[in-house]
N, C-alpha and C positions, 0 to 999 in steps of 0.2 A: 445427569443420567448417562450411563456407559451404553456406547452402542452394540459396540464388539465387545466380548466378553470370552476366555477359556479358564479351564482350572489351570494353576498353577504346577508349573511340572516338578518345582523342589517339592513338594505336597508340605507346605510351610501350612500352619493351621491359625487362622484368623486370630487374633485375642479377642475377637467381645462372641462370637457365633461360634465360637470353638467348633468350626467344619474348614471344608480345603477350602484355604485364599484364592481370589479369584484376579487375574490379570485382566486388565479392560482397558480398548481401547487401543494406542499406540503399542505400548507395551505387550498386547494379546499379538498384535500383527507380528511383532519382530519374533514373539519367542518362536510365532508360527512359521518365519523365515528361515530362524536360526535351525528350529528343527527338520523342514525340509532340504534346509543344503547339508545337512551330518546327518542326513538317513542315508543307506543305498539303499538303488533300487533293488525289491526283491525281498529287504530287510522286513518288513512289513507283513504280517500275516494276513491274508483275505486281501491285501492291496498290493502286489507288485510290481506295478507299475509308478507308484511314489516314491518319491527319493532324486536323488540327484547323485549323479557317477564321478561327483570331484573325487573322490576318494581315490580310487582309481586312479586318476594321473595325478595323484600328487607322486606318485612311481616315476612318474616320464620325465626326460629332461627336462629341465626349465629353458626353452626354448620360447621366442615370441608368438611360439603357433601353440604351444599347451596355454601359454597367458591366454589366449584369444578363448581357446574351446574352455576354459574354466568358466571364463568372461558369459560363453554364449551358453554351458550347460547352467550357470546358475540362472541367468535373466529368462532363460525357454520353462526353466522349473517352477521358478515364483509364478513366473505369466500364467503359465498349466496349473498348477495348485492352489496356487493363492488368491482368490478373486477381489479379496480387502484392500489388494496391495499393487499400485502400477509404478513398475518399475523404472526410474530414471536414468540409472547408473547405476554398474557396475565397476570398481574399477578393481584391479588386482595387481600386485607389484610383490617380484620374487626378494625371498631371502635365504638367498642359496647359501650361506653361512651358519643357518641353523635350518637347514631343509625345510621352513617352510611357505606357506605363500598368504602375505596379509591383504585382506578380502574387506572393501567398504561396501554396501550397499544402499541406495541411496534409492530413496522409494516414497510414494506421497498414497496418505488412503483412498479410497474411492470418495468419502465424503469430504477429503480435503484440499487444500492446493501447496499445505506445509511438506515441506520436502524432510524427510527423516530418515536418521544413519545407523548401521547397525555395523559394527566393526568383530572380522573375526579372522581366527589366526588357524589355517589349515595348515595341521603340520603332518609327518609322516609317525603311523606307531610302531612299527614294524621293522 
């Protein structure tokens, strides 16, 4: 039995229930990760205050002090929004060769003590 559970955000359609697939579980947590560090804040209609401002400095030089504040805007975002999810690590390492920054998080659920990684690559579009 799944604890955690959201719809599916590609709206992929089950084969045997033909309705929206449903993510449960580990999987629900990360997609919930994944989608509040690629909101800005603001972006959100009736929530403005959701989101996380990476976006934002991936503009800024790749100095050791934007690595940090990416470091602490994502781990203060999960901790505030994500209640499923307690955050271990974060760790971020630039790749100023293709502008942009690869992002691990490394996060265990409230009902767990397995530690689980969610890999993503913040780059600039602009």
């Amino acid at each position: 039995m799944a604890i955690f559970s959201d719809f599916n955000t590609s709206f992929a359609v089950h084969p045997v229930k033909k309705d929206i697939s449903l993510k449960t579980d580990v999987d629900a947590v990360k997609q919930s990760v994944r989608n509040l560090i690629l909101t800005d804040k603001g972006e959100r209609l009736m929530q403005p205050n959701v989101g996380c401002k990476v976006r934002s400095l991936l503009f800024e030089n790749i100095s050791a002090q934007t690595i940090l504040l990416v470091k602490t805007t994502i781990t203060d975002t999960i901790t505030q929004y994500e209640p499923r999810a307690i955050v271990e690590n974060v760790k971020v390492s630039a790749d100023p060769d293709n502008n942009n920054l690869n992002v691990s998080v490394l996060f265990s659920l409230i009902n767990s003590s397995t530690v689980e990684q969610l890999d993503l690559i913040l780059e600039r579009i602009r």
